[in-house]
VOPAGU-2260 file (C-alpha; in pm, 1 decimal, decimal comma):
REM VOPAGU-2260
SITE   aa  ch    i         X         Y         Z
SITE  UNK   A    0    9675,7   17562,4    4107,3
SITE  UNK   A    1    9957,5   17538,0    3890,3
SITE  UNK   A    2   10206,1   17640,8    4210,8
SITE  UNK   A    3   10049,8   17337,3    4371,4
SITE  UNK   A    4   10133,1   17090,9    4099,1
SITE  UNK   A    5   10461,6   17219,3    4034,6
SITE  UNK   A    6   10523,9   17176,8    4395,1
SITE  UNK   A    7   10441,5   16806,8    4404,9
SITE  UNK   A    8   10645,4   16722,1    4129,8
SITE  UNK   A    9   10906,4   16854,8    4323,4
SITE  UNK   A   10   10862,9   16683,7    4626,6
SITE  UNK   A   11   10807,9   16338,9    4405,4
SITE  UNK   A   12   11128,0   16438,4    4276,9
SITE  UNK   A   13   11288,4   16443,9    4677,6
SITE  UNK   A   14   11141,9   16119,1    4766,9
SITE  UNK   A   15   11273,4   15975,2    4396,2
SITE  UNK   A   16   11652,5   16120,2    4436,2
SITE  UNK   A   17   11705,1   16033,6    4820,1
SITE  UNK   A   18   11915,0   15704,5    4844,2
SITE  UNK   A   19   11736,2   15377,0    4960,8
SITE  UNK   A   20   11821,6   15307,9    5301,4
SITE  UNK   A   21   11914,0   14954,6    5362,6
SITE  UNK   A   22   11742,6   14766,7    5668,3
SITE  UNK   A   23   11942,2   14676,8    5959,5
SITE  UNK   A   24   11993,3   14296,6    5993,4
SITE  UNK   A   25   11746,9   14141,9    6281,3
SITE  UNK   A   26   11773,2   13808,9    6466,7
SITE  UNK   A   27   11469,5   13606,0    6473,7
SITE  UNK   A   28   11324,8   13437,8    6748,7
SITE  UNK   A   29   11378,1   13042,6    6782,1
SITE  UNK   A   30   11069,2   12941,5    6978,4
SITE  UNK   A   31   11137,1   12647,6    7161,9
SITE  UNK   A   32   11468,8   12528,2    6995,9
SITE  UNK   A   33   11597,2   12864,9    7182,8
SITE  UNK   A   34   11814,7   12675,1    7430,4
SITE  UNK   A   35   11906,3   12365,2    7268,1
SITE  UNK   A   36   12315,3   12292,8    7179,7
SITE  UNK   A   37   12196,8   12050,7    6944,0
SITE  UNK   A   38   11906,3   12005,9    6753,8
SITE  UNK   A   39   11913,0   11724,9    6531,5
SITE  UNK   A   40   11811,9   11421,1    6362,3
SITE  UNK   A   41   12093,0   11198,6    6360,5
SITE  UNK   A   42   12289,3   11280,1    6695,6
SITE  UNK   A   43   12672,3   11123,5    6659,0
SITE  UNK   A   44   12924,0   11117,1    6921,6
SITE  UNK   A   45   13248,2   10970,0    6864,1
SITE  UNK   A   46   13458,2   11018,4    7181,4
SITE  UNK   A   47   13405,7   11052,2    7556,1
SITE  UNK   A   48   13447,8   11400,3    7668,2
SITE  UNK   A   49   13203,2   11606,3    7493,9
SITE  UNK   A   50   13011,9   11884,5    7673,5
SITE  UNK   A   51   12682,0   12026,1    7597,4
SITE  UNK   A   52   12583,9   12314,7    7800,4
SITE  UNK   A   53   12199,9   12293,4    7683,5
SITE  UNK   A   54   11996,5   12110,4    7596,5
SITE  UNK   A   55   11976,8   11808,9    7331,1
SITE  UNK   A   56   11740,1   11664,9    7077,8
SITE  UNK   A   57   11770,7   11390,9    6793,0
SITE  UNK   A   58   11529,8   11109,9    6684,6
SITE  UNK   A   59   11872,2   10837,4    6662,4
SITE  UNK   A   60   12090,6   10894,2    6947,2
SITE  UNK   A   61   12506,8   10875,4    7008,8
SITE  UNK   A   62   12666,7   10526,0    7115,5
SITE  UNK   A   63   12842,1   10745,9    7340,3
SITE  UNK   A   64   12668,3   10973,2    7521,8
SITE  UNK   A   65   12803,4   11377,6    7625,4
SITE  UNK   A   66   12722,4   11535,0    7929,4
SITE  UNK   A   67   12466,2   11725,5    7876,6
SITE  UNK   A   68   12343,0   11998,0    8155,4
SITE  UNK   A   69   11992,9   12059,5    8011,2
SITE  UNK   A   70   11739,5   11828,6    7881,8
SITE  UNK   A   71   11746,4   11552,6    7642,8
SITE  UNK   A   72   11472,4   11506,4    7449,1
SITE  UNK   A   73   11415,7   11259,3    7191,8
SITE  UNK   A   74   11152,4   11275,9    6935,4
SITE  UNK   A   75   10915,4   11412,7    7163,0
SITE  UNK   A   76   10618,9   11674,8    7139,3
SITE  UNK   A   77   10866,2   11971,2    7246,7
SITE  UNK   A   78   11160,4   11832,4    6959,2
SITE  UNK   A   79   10899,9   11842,0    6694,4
SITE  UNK   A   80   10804,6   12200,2    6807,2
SITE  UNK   A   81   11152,3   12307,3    6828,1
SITE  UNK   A   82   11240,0   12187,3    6455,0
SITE  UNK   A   83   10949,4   12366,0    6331,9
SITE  UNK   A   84   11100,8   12699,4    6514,4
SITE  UNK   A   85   11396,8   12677,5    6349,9
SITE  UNK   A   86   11249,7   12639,8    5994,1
SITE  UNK   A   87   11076,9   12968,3    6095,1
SITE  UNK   A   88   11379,7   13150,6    6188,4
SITE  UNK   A   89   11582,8   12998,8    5890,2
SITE  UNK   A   90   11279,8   13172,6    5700,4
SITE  UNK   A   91   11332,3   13488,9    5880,8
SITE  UNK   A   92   11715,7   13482,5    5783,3
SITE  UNK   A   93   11688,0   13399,6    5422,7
SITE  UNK   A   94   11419,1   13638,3    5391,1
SITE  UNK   A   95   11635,4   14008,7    5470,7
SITE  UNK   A   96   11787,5   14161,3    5243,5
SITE  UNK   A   97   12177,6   14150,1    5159,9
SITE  UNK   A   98   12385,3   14459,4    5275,0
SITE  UNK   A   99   12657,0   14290,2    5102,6
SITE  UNK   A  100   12714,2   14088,9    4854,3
SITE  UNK   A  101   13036,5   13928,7    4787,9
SITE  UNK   A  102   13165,8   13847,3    4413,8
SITE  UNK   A  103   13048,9   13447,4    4292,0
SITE  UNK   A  104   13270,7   13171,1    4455,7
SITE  UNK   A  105   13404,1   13046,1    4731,1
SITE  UNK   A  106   13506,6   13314,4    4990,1
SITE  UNK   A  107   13766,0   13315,9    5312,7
SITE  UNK   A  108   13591,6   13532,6    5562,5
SITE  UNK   A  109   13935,3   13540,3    5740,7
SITE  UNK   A  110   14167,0   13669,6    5458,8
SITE  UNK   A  111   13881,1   13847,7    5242,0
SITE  UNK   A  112   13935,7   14231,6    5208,0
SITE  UNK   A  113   13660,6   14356,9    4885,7
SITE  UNK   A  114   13389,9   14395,4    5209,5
SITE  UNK   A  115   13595,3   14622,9    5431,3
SITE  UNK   A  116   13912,5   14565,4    5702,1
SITE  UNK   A  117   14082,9   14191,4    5643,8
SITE  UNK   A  118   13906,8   13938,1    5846,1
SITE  UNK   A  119   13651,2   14223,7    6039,3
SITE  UNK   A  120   13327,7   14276,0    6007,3
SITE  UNK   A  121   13059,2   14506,4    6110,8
SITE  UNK   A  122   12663,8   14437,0    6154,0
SITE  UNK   A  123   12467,7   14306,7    5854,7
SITE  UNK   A  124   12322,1   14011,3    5616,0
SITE  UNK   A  125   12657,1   13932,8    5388,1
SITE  UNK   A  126   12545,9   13695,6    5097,6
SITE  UNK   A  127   12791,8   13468,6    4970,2
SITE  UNK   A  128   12698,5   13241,3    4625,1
SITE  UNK   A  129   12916,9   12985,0    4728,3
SITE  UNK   A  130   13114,7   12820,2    4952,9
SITE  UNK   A  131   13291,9   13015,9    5253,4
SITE  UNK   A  132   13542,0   12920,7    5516,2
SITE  UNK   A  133   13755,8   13098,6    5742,5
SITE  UNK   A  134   14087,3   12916,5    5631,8
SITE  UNK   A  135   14460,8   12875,4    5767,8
SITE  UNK   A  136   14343,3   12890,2    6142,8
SITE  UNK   A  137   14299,2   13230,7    6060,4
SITE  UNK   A  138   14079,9   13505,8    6296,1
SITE  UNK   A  139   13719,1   13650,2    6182,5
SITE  UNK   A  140   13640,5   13930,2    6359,0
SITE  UNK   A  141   13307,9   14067,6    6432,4
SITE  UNK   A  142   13286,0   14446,7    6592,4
SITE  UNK   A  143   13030,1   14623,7    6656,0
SITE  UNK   A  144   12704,1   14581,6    6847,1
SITE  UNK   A  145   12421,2   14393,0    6625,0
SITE  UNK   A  146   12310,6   14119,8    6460,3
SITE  UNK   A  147   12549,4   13959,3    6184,3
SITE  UNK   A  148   12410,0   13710,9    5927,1
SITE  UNK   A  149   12619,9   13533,2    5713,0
SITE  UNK   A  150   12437,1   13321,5    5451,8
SITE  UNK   A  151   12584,5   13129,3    5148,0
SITE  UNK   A  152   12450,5   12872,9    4865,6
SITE  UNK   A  153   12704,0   12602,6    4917,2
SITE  UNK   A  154   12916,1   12444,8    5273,2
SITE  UNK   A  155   13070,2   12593,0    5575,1
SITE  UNK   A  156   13446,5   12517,4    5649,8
SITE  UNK   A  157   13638,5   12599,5    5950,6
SITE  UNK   A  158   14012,5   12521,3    5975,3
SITE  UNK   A  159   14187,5   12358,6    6229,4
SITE  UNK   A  160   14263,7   12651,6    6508,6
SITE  UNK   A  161   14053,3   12908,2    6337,9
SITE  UNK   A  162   13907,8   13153,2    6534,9
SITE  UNK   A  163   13582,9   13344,1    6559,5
SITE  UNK   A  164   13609,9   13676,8    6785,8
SITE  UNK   A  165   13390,3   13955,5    6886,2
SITE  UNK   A  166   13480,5   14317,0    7003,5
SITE  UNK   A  167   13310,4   14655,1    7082,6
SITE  UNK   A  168   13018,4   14521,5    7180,6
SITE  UNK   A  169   12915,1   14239,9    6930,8
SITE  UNK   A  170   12760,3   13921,2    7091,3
SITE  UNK   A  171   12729,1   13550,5    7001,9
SITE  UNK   A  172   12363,9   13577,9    7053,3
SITE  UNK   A  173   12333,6   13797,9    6742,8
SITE  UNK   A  174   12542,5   13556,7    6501,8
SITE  UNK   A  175   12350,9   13345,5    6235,3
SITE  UNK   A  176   12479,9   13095,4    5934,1
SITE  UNK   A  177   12295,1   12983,0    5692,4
SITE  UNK   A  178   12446,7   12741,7    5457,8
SITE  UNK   A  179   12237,4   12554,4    5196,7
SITE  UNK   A  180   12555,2   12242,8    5207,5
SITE  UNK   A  181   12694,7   12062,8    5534,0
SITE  UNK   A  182   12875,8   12237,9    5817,0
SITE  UNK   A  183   13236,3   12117,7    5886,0
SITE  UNK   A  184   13469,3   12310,1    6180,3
SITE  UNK   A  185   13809,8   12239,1    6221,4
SITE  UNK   A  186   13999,3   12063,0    6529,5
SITE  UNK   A  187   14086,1   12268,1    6786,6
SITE  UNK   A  188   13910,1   12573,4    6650,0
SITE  UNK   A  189   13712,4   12876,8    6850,2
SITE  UNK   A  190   13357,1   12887,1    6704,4
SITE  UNK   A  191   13086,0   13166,6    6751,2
SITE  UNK   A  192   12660,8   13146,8    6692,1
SITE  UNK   A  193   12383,1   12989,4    6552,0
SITE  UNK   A  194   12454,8   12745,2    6273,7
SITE  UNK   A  195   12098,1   12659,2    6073,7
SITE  UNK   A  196   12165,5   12375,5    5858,7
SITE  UNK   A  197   11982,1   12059,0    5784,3
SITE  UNK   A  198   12240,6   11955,8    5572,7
SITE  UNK   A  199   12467,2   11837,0    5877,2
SITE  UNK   A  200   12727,4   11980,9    6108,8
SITE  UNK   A  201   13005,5   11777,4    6172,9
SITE  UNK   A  202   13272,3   11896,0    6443,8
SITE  UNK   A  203   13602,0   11834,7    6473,4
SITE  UNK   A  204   13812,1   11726,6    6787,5
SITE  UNK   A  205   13849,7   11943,7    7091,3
SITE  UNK   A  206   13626,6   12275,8    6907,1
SITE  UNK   A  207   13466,3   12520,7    7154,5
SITE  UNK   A  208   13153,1   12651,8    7040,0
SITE  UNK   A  209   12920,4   12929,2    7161,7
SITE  UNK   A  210   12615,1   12900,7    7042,6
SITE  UNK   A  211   12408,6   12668,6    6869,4
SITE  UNK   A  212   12404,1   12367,3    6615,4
SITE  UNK   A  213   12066,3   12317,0    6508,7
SITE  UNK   A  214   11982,8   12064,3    6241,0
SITE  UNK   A  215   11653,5   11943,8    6303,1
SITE  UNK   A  216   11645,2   11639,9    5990,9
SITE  UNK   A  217   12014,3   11624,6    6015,2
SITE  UNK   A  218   12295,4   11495,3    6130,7
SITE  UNK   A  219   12529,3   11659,2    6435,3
SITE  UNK   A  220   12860,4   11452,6    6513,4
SITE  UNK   A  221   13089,3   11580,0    6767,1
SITE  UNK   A  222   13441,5   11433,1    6972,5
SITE  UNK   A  223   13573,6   11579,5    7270,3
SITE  UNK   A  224   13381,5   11893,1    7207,9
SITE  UNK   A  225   13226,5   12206,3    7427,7
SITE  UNK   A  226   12928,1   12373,9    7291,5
SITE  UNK   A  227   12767,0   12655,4    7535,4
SITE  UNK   A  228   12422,6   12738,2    7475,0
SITE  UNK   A  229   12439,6   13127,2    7401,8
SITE  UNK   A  230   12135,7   13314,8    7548,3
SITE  UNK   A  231   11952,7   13514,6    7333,8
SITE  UNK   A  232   11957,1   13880,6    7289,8
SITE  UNK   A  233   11713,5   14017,5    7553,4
SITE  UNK   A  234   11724,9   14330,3    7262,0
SITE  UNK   A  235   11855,3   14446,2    6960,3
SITE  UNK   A  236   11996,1   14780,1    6838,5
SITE  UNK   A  237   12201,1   14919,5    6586,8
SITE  UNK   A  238   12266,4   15220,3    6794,3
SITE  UNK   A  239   12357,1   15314,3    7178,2
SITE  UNK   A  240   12378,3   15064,8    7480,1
SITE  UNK   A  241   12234,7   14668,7    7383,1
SITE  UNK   A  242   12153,9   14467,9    7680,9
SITE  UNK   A  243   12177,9   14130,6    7665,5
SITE  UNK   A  244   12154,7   13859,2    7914,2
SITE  UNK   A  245   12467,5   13863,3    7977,9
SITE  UNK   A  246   12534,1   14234,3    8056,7
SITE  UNK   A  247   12467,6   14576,4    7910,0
SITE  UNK   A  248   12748,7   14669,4    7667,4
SITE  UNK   A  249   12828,2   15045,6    7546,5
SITE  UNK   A  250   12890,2   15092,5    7184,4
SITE  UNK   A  251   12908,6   15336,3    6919,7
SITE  UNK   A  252   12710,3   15292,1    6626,9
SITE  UNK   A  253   12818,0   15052,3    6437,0
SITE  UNK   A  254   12826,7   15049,1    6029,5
SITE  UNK   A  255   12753,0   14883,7    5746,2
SITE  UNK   A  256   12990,5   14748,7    5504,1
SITE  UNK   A  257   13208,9   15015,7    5343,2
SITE  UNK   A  258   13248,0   14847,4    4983,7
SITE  UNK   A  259   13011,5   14636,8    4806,3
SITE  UNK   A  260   12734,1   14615,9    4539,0
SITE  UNK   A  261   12502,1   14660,4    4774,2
SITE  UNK   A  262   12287,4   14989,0    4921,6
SITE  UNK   A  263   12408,6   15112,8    5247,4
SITE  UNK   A  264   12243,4   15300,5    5464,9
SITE  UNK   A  265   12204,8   15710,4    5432,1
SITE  UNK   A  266   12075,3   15992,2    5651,7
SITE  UNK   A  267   11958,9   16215,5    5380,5
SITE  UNK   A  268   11637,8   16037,4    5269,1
SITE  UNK   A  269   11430,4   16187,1    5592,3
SITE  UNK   A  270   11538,5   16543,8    5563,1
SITE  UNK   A  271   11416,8   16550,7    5199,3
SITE  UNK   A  272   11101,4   16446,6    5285,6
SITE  UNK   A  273   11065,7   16675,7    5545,5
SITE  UNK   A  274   11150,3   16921,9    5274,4
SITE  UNK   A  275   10916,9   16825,1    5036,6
SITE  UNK   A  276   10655,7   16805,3    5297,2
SITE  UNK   A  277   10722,3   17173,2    5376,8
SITE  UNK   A  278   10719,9   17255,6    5011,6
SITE  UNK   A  279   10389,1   17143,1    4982,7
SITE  UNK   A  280   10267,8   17265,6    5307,5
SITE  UNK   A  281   10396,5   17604,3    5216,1
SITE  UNK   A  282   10260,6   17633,8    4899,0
SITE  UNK   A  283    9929,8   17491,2    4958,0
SITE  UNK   A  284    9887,3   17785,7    5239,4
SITE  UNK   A  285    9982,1   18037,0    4972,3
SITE  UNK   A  286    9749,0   17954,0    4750,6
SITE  UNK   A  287    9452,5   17938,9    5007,9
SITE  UNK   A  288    9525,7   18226,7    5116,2
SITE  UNK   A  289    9546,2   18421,1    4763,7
SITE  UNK   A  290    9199,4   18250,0    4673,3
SITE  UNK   A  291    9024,5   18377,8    4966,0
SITE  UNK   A  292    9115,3   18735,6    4857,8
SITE  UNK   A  293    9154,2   18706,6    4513,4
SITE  UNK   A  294    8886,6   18436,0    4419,8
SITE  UNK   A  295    8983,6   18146,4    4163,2
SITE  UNK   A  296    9372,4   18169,1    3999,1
């Protein structure tokens, strides 16, 4: 009896010395606001020219109207629904946990360096308590196939010509901000996902978007601007081939960030259990066995 006791405190001891393993980031569903460009309450429009490829929704509508290829709907049953889907996926976002947390203040995601490779990034939930921008029409890069959420306690801030890219398999569909302050992107600047924010998104001239800006209670203004609806993920995976509806895409797997306060994922927390497991397993057998020939020990 004593083998078996000693042989669980060992195996508590596995399961307490294995690293945490840190979740991989998910994208949530948005429900009806799924296809909308812009989702908002306050829709403003200062220029001819603008594009929406999707649809559109606001309660107070633009003096001058964008072309919009999907449906306009205007503080109807299905733009009521749709706001309350993207408080549910804003939930979703805020609620997973940070692979990495960046030191307090405002942060450059194009120049910053203390999460990995200047301006690159790889699949996760970074944190940011502040502001962040991706300044001096500098390039963010996002590689890897996954889902990416960036969310900070303070505004967003594009510069003029910045860039958002993707490579080795990362996808638009899989990009989230979450800002708690107002949304501001730069003239002539390359922009990439789903911005949540009810504080406001306000768009420079002549931006090109892909994705989403939904703020449902807010206010959207755009001027000679394209925004293109990104489909959603038809899956998600951290690992392998991710199909989307665009395409199936080949990737390796893609990691976490290498620096950081933060855990990161580990391999070894599985194969101690299945040590401990056997430990147990092994021991309990023994002493079965000796107490059917031996009686009590």
């Amino acid at each position: 009896m004593k083998l078996l006791k000693r042989a669980s405190i060992v195996f508590s001891l596995l399961l307490f010395l294995a690293p945490p393993v840190a979740s991989a980031a998910t994208s949530p569903s948005l429900g009806v606001a799924d296809p909308y460009s812009i989702l908002s309450g306050t829709y403003t429009n200062t220029a001819p020219g603008t594009v929406l490829n999707g649809d559109l929704g606001y309660t107070t509508g633009p003096a001058t109207p964008a072309t919009v290829s999907g449906s306009t709907h205007v503080a109807d049953a299905t733009y009521n629904q749709a706001g309350i889907d993207q408080g549910t996926a804003l939930s979703n976002l805020n609620s997973q946990a940070c692979t990495f947390t960046f030191a307090p203040g405002a942060i450059d995601l194009a120049t910053d360096t203390t999460h990995g490779p200047v301006g690159v990034y790889t699949p996760g939930v970074y944190c940011i308590t502040g502001a962040a921008s991706i300044g001096g029409g500098g390039t963010m890069t996002l590689n890897g196939a996954g889902t990416y959420i960036f969310r900070m306690v303070g505004a967003l801030n594009t510069s003029a010509n910045s860039i958002v890219t993707t490579t080795n398999g990362a996808n638009g569909c899989s990009l989230w901000w979450t800002p708690t302050a107002a949304t501001t992107l730069g003239a002539n600047s390359t922009f990439l996902g789903t911005d949540i924010d009810a504080s406001g998104i306000t768009i420079g001239s002549t931006v090109t978007w892909t994705g989403r800006a939904l703020a449902f209670g807010g206010t959207v203004s755009t001027s000679v601007d394209t925004i293109n609806t990104v489909p959603a993920c038809t899956a998600t995976s951290t690992t392998g081939t991710t199909t989307t509806s665009g395409g199936t895409t080949t990737s390796t797997t893609p990691g976490l960030p290498n620096t950081g306060n933060a855990p990161q994922q580990s391999g070894r927390l599985w194969p101690s259990v299945l040590i401990g497991i056997a430990i147990v397993l092994s021991v309990t057998t023994f002493y079965a066995v000796r107490k059917k020939r031996f009686g009590s020990i």
